[in-house]
N, C-alpha and C positions, 0 to 999 in steps of 0.2 A: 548249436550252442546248447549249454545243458540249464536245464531249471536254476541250478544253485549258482553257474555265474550270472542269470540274470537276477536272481538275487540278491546274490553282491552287489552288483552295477547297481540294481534299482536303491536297496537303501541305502549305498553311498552314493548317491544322484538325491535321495530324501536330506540325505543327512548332511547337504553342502558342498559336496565334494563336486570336484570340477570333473567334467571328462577325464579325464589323462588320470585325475587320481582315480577315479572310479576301475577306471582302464588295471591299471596296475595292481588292485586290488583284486581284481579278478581275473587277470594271467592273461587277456588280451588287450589288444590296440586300441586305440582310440579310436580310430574309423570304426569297428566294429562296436562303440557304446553311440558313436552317432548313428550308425544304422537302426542302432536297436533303439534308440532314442527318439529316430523317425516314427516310429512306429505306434497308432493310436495303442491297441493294446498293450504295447509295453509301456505306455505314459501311464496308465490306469492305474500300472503295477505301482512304477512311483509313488500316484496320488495314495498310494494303497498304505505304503511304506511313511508316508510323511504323515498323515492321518494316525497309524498306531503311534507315530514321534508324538504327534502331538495332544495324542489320548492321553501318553504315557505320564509326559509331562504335567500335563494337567492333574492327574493324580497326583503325583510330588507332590506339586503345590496345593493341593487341598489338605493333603497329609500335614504338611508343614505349617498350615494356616493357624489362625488362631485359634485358639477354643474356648 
């Protein structure tokens, strides 16, 4: 598997997406995002992906806050 589907998979696995959608966003099966989903390392990636999610957002809203 290549770095950039597990990319894919991992920040659409951040960003809510079920298996199957993750799956199809990145041009393989399902089985093969539960494989890789088993996988401590590859959870990492996730935590990795949902942390810059929520970095990101956090900016927004300090952007948008009051002043």
């Amino acid at each position: 598997m290549h770095a950039e589907q597990d990319d894919v998979i991992a920040s659409a696995l951040a960003a809510g997406c079920t298996q199957q959608e993750a799956a199809a966003k990145a041009g393989v099966s399902r089985p093969t995002v539960a494989r890789r989903v088993a996988d401590p390392e590859f959870q990492k990636r996730i935590t990795y992906f949902r942390r810059q999610a929520i970095g990101e957002t956090l900016g927004l809203l300090m952007k948008a806050g009051p002043d």
